[in-house]
C-alpha positions in Angstrom: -85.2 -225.3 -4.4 -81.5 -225.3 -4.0 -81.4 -223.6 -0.5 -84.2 -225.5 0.9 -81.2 -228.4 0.7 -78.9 -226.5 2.1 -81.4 -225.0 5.5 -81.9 -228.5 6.1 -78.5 -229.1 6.6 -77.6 -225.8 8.1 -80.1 -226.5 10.9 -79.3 -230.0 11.5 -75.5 -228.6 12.8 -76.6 -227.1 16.0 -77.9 -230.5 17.2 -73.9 -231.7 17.7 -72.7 -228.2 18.6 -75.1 -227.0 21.4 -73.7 -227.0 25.0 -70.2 -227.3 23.5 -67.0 -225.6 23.2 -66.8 -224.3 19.6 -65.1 -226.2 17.2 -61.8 -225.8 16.4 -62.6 -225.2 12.6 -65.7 -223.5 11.5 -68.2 -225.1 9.7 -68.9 -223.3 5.8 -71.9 -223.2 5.2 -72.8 -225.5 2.2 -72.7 -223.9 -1.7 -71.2 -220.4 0.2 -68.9 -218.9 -2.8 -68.1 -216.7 0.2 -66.9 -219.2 2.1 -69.7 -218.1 5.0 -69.0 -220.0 8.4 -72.1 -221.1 10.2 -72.4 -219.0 13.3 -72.5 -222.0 16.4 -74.7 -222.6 18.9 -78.0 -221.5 17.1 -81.5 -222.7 17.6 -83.3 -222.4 14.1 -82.4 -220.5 10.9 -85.5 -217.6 9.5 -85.5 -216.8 6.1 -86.2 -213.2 5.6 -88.5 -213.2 2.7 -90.6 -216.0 1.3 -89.4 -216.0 -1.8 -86.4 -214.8 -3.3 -84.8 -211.7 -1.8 -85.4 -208.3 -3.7 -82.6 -208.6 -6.7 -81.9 -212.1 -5.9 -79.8 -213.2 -8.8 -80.0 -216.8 -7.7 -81.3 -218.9 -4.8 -78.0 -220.2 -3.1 -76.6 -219.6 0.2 -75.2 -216.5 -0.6 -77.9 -215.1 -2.4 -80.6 -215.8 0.7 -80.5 -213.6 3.7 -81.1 -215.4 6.9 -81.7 -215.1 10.8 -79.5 -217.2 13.0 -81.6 -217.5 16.6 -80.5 -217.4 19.8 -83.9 -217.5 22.4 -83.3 -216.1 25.6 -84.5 -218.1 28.4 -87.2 -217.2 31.2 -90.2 -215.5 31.1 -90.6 -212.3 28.7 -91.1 -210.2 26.8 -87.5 -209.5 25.8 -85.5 -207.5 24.3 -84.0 -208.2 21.1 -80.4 -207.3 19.5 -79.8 -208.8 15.7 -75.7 -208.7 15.4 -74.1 -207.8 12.3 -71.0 -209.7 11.6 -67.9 -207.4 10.3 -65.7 -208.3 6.8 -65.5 -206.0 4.6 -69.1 -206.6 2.6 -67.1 -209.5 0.9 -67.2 -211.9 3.8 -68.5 -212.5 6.9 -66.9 -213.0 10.5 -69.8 -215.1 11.8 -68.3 -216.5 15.2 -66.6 -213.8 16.8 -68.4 -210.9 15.8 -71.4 -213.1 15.9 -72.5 -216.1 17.5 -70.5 -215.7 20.4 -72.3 -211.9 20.7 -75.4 -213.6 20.4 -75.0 -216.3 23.2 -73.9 -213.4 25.2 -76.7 -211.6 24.7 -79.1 -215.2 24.9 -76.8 -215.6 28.4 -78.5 -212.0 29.7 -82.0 -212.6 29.1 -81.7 -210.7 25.6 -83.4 -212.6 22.2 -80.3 -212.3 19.8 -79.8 -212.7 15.9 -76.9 -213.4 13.7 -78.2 -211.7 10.6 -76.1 -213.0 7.3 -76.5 -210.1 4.9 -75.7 -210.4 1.0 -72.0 -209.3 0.0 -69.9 -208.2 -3.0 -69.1 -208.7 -5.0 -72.2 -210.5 -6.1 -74.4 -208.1 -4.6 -73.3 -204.4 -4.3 -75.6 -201.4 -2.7 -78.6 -201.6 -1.8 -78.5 -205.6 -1.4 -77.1 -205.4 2.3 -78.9 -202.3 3.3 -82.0 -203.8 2.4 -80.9 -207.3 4.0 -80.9 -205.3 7.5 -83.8 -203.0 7.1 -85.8 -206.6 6.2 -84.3 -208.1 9.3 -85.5 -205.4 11.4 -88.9 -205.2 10.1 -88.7 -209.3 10.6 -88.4 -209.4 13.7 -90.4 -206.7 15.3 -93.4 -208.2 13.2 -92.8 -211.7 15.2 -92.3 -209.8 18.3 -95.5 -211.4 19.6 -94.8 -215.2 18.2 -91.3 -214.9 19.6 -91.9 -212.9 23.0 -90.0 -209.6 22.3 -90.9 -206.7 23.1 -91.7 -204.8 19.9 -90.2 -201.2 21.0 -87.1 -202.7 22.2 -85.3 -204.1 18.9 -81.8 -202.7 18.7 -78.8 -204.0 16.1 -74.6 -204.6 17.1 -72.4 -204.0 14.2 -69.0 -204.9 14.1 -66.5 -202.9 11.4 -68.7 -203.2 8.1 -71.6 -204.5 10.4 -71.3 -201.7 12.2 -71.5 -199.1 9.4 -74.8 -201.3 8.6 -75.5 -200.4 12.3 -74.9 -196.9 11.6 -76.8 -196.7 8.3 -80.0 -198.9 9.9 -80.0 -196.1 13.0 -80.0 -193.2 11.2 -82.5 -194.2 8.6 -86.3 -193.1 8.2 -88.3 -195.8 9.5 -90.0 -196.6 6.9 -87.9 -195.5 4.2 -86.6 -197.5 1.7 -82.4 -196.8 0.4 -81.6 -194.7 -2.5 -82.9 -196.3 -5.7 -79.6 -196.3 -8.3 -79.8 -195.7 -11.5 -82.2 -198.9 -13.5 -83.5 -199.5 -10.4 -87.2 -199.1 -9.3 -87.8 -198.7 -5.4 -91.0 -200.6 -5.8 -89.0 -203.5 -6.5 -87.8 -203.3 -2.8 -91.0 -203.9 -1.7 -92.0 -207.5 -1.8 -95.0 -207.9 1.3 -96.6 -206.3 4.0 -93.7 -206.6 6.4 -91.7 -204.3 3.8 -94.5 -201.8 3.7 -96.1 -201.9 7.0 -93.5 -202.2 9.7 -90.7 -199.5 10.9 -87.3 -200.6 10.3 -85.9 -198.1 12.7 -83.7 -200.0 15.6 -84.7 -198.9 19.0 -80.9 -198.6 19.8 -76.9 -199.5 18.5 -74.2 -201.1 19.1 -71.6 -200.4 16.8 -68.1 -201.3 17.8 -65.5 -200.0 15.5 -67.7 -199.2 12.7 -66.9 -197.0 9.9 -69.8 -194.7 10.3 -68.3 -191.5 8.6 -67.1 -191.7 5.0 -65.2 -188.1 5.7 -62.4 -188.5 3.3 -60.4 -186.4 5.5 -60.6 -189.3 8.4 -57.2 -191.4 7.8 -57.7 -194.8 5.7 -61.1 -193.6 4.6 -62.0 -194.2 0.6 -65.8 -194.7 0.7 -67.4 -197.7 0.8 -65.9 -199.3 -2.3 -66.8 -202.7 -1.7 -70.5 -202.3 -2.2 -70.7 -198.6 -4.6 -67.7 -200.0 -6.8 -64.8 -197.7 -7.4 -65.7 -194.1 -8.6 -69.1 -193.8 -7.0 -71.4 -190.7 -7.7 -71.1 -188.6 -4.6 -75.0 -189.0 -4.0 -74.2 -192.5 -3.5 -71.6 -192.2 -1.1 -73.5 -189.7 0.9 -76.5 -191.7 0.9 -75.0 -194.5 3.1 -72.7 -192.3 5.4 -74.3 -192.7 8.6 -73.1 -189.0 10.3 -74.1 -186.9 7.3 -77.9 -188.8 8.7 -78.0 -188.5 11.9 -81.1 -186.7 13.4 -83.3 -186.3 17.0 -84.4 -189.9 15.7 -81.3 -191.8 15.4 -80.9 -194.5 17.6 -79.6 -194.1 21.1 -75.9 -195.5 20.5 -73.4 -197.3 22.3 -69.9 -196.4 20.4 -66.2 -198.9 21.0 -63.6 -198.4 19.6 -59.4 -198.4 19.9 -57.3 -195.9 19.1 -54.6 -198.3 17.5 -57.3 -199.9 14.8 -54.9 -199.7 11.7 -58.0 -199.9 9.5 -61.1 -198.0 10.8 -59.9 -195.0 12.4 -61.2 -193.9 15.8 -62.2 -190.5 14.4 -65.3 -192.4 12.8 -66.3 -192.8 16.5 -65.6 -189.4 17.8 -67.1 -188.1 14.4 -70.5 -190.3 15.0 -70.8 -189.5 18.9 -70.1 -185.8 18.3 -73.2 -185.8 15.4 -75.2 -187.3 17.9 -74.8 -184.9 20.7 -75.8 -182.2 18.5 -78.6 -184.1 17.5 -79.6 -184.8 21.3 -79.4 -188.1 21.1 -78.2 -190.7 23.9 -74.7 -192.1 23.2 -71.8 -193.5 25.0 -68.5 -193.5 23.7 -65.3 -195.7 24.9 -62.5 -195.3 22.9 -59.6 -197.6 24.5 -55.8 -196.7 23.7 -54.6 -200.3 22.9 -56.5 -202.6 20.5 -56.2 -203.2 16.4 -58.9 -203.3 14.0 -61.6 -206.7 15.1 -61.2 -206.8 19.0 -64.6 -207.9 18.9 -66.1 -208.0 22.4 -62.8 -207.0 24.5 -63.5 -210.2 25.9 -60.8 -212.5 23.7 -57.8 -210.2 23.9 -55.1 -211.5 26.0 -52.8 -209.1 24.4 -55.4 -206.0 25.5 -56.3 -207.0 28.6 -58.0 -203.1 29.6 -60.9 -204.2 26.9 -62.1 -207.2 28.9 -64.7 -204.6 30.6 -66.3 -204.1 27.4 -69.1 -206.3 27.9 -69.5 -205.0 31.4 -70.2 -201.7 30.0 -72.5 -203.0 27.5 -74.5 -204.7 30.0 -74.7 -201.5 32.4 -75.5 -199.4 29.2 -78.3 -201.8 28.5 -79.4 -202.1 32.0 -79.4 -198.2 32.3 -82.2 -197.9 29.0 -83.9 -200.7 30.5 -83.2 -203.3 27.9 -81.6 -205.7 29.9 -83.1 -206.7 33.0 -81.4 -204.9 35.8 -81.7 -207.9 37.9 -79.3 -210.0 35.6 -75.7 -210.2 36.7 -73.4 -208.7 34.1 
């Protein structure tokens, strides 16, 4: 098989990247029409299902949906964290909204992810809904091959990431997205990690995620990129997070800034206020200063006020008892 060609190179770059500073170009991931990067610094590569993902239309790069690893040292069990890169549902920002979140995480004793999820316009809805739901179920069903604690398996979405973030934490855990028309939600199902494991996150991250398709929110048209233009209204509603949220959703951490000139910081206030209703755990930081794909705070010489973000990450974690209290943040 094609892919099986391309894995075997994708894992032999690690080898020359590991305990290095990144390189200055990213490496594509070979056959991407997307023009994928390969997130750096990762251990192995999972393949999500054995065969061909569900509505697979080929078996390239971009049609396979894969784990990037990132083990945390030390003993265990862990916690885990799968990041969702940000772009758009048409491409993928792999290293900073990505593998450097995942080393991060690795760095403080938390098992991380890079999940790369299908994108349009080869695949629309439900190919990366179902892409994260899978990765979810994936990893909680090798909890005890990969020393993670099975009840402590959150997600981190960046922009479009995080509206998969949003979408994964306030969905039924063992539902299955909102068949369109032609399409049979048996054909979602492909083995008993699809029908026998939750899929709900234990909690999210989701930093500047469009997580409330309120047309009334400035810059707000749907979610084009994966329902196409026009989309029924059942659609739309069936993949905006707020209109979902329950006493079940995900405890939440929430960043955003109030200058991001594409996802409006009333998607945040929107998503934390839904949640307080709902009586469920959340912390918002909305900084003033900051356009649209800060990622971490961390990189943002120009913003210097969001270099605490990963501090209050950590103490957020630290505070649920999903990173070890004991690890310096």
């Amino acid at each position: 098989m094609k892919f099986l060609a391309v894995l075997l190179a994708v894992t032999l770059v690690p080898i020359t990247l590991a305990g290095q500073a990144p390189a200055p170009k990213p490496v594509i991931a070979p056959g991407s029409i997307a023009a994928t990067p390969i997130p750096a610094g990762f251990t192995a590569v999972e393949r999500l299902w054995p065969g061909k993902a569900p509505g697979a239309v080929g078996d390239t790069y971009d049609d396979v949906p894969v784990l990037y690893t990132y083990p945390a040292a030390g003993a265990g069990p862990h916690a885990a964290v799968i990041v969702l890169p940000g772009g758009g549902y048409n491409h993928l920002v792999t290293q900073q909204e990505g593998a450097a979140e995942a080393k991060w995480l690795s760095a403080h004793g938390i098992n991380a992810f890079v999940l790369i999820y299908r994108l349009s316009p080869r695949y629309m809805y439900p190919a990366p809904m179902l892409d994260g739901i899978r990765a979810v179920r994936f990893v909680r069903a090798h909890a005890a091959q990969w020393n993670i604690r099975p009840d402590a398996i959150g997600v981190w979405g960046f922009s479009a990431g995080g509206h998969l973030a949003g979408y994964l934490a306030t969905a039924a855990p063992h539902a299955m997205p909102e068949p369109i028309p032609g399409q049979e939600p048996s054909s979602f199902t492909i083995d008993a990690i699809d029908e026998e494991i939750s899929d709900h996150p234990d909690f999210a991250i989701i930093s500047y995620g469009r997580v409330s398709l309120d047309p009334s929110i400035p810059g707000t048209f749907g979610m084009e990129a994966i329902t196409g233009k026009n989309a029924p209204q059942k659609l739309v509603d069936a993949i905006d997070p707020v209109k979902h949220v329950t006493a079940q959703t995900s405890p939440s951490f929430i960043y955003a800034t109030e200058r991001d000139e594409k996802v409006d910081s009333q998607n945040a206030t929107q998503f934390f206020n839904a949640l307080q209703k709902a009586g469920v755990a959340a912390e918002l930081h909305i900084f003033e200063l900051g356009p649209h794909g800060t990622h971490m705070g961390a990189d943002q010489p120009k913003y210097p006020e969001l270099a605490v973000t990963p501090l209050l990450i950590a103490h957020w974690l630290q505070l649920h008892g999903w990173m070890d209290s004991n690890v310096a943040p």
